[in-house]
N, C-alpha and C positions, 0 to 999 in steps of 0.2 A: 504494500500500500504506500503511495506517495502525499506526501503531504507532511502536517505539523501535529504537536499533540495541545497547539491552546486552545481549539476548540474543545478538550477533554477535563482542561486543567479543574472547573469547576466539575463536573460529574465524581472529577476523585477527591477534591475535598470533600463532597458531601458524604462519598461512600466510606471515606474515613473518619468520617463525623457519626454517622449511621452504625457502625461498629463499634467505633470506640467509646460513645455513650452508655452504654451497655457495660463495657468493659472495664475500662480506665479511662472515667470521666476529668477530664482537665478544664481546672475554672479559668483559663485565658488561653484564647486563641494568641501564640506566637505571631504570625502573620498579618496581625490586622494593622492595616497601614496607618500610618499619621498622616500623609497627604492625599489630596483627592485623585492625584495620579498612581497612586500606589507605591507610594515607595514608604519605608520605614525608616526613620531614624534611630540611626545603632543605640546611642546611650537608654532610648524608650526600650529596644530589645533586651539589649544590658541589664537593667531594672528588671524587665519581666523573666529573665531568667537567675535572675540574684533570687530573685522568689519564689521559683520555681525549688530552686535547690535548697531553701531554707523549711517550704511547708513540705519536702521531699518526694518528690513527681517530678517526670518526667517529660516532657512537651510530645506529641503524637509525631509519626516521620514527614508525614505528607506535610504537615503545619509546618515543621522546622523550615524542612525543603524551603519551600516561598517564601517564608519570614526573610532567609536569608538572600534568596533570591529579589526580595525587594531594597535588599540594605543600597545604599550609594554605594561609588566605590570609592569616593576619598572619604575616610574614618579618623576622626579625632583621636591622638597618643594616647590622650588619657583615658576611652574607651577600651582601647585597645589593650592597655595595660593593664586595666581591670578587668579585660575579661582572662585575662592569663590567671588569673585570680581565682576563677570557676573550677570547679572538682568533678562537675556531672559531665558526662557524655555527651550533651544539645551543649553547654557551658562550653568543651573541649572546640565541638563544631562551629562553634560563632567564632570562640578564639583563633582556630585555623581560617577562617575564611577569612578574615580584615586583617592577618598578618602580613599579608601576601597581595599582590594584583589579583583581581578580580577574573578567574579561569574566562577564559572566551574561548567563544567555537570559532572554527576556520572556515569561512566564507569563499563560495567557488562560486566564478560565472558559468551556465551552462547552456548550453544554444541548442534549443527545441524546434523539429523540423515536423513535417509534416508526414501521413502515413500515404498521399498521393490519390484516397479514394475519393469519389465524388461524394459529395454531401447528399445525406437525404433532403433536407428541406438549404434553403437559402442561406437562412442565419446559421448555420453550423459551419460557414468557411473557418479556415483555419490558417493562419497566417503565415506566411510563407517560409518567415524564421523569427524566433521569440527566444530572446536574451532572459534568460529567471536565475535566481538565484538559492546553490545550496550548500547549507549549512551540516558544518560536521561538527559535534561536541566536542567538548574538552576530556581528557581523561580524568581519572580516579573523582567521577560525581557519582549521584544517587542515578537509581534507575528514574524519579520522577523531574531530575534536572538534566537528566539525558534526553527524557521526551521532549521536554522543552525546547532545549536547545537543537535541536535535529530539524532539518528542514531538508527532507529528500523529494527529487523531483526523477519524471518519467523523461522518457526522449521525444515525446508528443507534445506540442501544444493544447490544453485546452478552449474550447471555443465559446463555453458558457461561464461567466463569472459564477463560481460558488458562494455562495452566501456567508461575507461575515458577520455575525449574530453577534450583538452584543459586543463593539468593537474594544470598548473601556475595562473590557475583561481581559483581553489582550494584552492591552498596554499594561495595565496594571498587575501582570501576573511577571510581566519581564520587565520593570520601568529602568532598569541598568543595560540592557540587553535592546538598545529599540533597531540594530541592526537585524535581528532575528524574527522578530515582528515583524520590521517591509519586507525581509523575503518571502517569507510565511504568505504573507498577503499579498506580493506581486504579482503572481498570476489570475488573482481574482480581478486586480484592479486594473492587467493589461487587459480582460476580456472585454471590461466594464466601456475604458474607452474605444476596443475596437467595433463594439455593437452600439456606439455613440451614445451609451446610457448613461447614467449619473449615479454618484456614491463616492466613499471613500473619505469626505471629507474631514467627517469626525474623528476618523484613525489617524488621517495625517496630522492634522494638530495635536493628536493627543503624540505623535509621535516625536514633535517639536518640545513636547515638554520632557520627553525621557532623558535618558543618560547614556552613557558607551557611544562605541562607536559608530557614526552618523553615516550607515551605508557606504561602504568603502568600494562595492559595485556597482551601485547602482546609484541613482537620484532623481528626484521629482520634478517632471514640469509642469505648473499648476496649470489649467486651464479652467476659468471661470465657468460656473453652466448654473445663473442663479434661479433660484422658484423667486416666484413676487411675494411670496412670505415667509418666512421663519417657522424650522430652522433654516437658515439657505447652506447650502450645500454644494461642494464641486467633485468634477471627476477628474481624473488623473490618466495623465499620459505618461509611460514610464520611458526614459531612453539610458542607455547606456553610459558610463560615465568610468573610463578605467581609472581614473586616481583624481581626485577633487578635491581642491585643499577648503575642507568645511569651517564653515566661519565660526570663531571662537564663541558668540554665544546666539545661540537659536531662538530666533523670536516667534511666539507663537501668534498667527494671522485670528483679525477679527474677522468677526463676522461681517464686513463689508465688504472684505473680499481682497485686504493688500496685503502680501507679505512682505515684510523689512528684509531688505536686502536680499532678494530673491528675483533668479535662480544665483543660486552658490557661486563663487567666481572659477572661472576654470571650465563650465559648460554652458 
């Protein structure tokens, strides 16, 4: 199967939630962000597991996972010092994660041809060649930061944009990771403008607020396509972009439709 697993990411928290209630109930969820884009601040984590290990429990795996998968990647010493501090095993895993650079997966372009058969109906062309992008993990993660991070793609283009559902789940399951997100969701978003539809818009700003590295394959050119009322919304034309030096801080576009300092200099 090709594809990503954030469309999944919420069905396994709840299935871990749905278990572990039962079992080893834990009175705080580790993961629950402090910002509206999902990310968590380390010393809020810090705290919630100083606590953890003082009323003696353990945090559930799946929670851990994401908690930390939401942290930034630049972490305060004095955090950091303190969690070397921690005795428990989720304490040990925060420690090891903010010691170090923040594991990335390695990003590959891949050029999708077509299988040459005639379409059944009209709108099922398939473009002649489509640049996507796939993502390989890091080693020594969890199995649930492995699904994450993995964005594998077939040697076909598709020709119907997939639905992304609930885009703000997305971002906020990866808000340090938002390279992994536009792959994830590039081929939905090249379908979207080749059927001249509209979408996308929400993910891209929310992708403007993340963190990491800012698509080093690929890049956005906006193209306006507004409704006369709110939300207004655009779609996106994706083009190729081998190396782009992305501008030091990402403004995220109103809803009137400008983005500061866009496209990125270099495309």
């Amino acid at each position: 199967m090709h594809g990503n697993g954030l469309h999944l990411v919420l069905a396994v928290r709840l299935a871990e939630m749905s278990v572990q209630l039962g079992r080893r109930p834990a009175p705080v969820l580790m993961a629950t962000p402090t910002h509206a884009n999902g990310r968590l601040e380390p010393e809020v984590l810090l705290r919630r597991l100083e606590q953890a290990e003082h009323d003696g429990w353990q945090p559930w795996a799946a929670d851990l996972d994401q908690a930390l998968l939401r942290l930034p990647r630049e972490v305060d010493r004095a955090v950091a010092a303190a969690a070397l501090r921690l005795r428990s095993p989720a304490g040990a895993a925060f420690a090891h994660w903010i010691s170090g650079p923040v594991p990335d997966p390695v990003s590959r372009r891949q050029e999708q041809t077509p299988d040459g058969k005639p379409p059944r109906y009209s709108w099922e062309r398939q473009p002649a060649l489509r640049r996507v992008v796939a993502v390989e993990p890091p080693e020594h993660v969890s199995t649930l930061m492995r699904e994450l991070l993995t964005v594998s793609r077939g040697d076909r283009p598709v020709w119907a944009p997939a639905a992304i559902e609930a885009p703000e789940q997305w971002t906020a399951a990866l808000p340090s990771h938002r390279e992994v997100v536009a792959a994830a969701a590039l081929p939905s978003l090249a379908a979207l403008a080749d059927l001249d539809h509209e979408g996308g818009g929400v993910l891209l700003a929310q992708l403007a607020e993340g963190g990491g590295p800012a698509a080093r394959r690929c890049t956005w050119r906006w193209r306006t396509a507004w409704r006369p009322a709110p939300p207004r919304t655009g779609w996106v034309r994706w083009t190729d972009c081998s190396a782009w030096p992305r501008p030091a801080t990402w403004t995220v576009p109103c809803w009137a439709g400008s983005w500061a300092s866009w496209p990125p200099p270099g495309c």
